[in-house]
C-alpha positions in Angstrom: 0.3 -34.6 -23.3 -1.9 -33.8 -20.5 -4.0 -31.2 -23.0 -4.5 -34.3 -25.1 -6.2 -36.3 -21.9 -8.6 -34.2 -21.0 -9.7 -34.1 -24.5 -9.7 -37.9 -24.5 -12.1 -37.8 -21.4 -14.3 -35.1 -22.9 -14.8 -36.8 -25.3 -15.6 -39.7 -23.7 -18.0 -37.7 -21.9 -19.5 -36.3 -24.7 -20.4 -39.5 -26.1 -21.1 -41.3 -23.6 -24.0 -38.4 -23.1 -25.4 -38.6 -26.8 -25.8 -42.4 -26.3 -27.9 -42.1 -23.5 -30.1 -40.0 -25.3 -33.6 -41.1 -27.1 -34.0 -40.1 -30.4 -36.8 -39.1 -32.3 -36.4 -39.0 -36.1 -38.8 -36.6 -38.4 -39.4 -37.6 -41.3 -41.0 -35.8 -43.9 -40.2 -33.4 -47.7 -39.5 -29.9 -47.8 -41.4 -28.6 -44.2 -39.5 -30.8 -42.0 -36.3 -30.0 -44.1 -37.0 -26.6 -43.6 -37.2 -25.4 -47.3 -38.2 -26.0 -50.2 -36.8 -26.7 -54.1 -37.2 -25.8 -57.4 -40.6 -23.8 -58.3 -41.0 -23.5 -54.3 -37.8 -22.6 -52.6 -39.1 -20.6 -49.8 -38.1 -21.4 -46.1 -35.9 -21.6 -43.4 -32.4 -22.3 -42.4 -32.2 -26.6 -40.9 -31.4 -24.3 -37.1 -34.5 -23.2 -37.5 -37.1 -25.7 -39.2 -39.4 -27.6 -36.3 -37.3 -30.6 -35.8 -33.9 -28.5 -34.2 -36.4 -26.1 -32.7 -38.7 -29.2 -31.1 -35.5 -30.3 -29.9 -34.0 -26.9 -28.1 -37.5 -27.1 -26.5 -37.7 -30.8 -25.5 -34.3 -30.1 -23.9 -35.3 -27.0 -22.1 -38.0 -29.1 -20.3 -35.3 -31.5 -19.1 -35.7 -34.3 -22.2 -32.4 -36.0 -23.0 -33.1 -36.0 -26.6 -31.8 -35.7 -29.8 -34.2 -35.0 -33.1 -32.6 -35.6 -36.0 -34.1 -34.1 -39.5 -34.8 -36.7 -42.2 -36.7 -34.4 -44.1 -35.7 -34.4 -48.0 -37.4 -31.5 -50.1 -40.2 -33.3 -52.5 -40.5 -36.4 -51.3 -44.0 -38.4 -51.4 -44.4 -41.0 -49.1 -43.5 -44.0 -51.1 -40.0 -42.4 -51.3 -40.1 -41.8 -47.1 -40.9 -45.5 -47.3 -38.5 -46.8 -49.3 -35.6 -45.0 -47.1 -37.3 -45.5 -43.7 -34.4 -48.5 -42.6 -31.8 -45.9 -43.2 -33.3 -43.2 -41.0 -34.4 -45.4 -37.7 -31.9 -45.7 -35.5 -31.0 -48.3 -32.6 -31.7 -45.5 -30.1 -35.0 -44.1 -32.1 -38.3 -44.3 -29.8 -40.2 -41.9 -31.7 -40.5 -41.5 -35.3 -42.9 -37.9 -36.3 -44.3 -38.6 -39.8 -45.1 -35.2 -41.9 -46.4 -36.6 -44.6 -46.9 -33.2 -47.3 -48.5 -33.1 -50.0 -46.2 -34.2 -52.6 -48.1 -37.3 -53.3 -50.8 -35.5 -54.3 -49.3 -33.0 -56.5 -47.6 -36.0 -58.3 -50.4 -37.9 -58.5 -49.5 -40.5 -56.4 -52.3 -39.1 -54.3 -54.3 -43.2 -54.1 -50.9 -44.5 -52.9 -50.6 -42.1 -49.4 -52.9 -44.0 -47.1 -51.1 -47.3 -48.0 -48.0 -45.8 -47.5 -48.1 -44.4 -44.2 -49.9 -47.5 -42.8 -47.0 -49.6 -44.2 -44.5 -46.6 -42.8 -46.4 -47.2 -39.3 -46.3 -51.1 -39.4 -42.5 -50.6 -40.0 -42.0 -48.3 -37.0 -44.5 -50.6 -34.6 -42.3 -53.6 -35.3 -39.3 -52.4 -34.1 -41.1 -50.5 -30.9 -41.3 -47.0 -32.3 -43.7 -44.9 -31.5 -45.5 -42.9 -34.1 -46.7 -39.2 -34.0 -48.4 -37.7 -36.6 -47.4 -34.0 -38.0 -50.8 -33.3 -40.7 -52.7 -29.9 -40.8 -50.2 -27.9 -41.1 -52.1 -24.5 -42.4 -53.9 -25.5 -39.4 -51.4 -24.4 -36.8 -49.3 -22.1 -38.1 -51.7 -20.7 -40.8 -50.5 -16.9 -40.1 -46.9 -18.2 -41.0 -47.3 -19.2 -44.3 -44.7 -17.8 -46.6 -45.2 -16.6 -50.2 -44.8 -19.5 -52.1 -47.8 -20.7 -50.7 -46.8 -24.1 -49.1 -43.9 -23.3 -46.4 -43.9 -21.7 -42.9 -41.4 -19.1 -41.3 -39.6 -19.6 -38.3 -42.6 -18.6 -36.2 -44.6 -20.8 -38.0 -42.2 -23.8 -37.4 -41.7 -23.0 -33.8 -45.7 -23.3 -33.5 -44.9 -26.7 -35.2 -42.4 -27.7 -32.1 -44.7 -26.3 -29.7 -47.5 -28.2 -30.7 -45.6 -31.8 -30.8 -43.6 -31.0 -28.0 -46.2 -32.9 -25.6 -47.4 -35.3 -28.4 -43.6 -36.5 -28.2 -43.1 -36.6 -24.3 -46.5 -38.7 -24.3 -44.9 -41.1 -26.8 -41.6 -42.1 -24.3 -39.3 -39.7 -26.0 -38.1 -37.9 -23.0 -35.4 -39.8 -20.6 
């Protein structure tokens, strides 16, 4: 009976603790997943990709945060859109957008600038903060795996490093 107490309060404590944390949601296709699918299945492991990486690294620098990954392997941004209600939490003060390039590799290449300003409108209503994730050959060019359009673990760990302070800037950090 006792045993079964202290679990009660642990858990209480637990909780209690992952309330009080922001969140920051990442939303993106197969690089903020991790991996990839079909023709392009390279990558990593979810413990690895830049989202639980960014947030090992915003919590060794004191952050009460919690990152969750709402990336979904070959997604354009009209289906981020269309499932942005679902992924925003209550607690969610940031929102990183990896756009990919899915749209234009389906040809829904025209619709991507609409798309991301309605996915920012969205976010600005309900007082989210936006941070862009674009470029990424850019900062983790060395990482790039065989198939051409993922990055290793390196690669995504340059990814956390590099919105690490984009994040804090936005209010993620409590």
């Amino acid at each position: 009976m006792r045993r079964l107490g202290f679990s009660a309060v642990l858990l209480c404590a637990i909780s209690s603790s992952a309330a009080q944390a922001a969140e920051v949601v990442a939303l993106g296709a197969s690089n903020t997943f991790g991996r990839g699918r079909g023709s392009t299945p390279d990558g990593v492991s979810p413990g690895q990709a830049y989202p639980a990486q960014l947030e090992r690294l915003l919590q060794s620098q004191g952050c009460r945060v919690r990152v969750q990954n709402a990336g979904i392997a070959g997604n354009t941004t009209g289906q981020m859109l269309a499932r942005l209600g679902g992924v925003l939490g209550k607690d969610t003060r940031v929102l990183i957008l990896q756009p990919g390039g899915n749209d234009q590799r389906r040809g829904e290449g025209g619709d991507r600038s609409a798309n991301i300003a309605e996915i920012r409108q969205h976010a600005a209503a309900r007082g989210i903060k936006v941070v862009m994730l674009d470029g990424l050959g850019q900062i983790a060019r060395a990482h790039r795996l065989p198939d051409g359009q993922h990055y290793s673990a390196q690669g995504h760990a340059l990814f956390a490093a590099h919105l690490a302070p984009l994040v804090k800037a936005a209010g993620a950090c409590r």
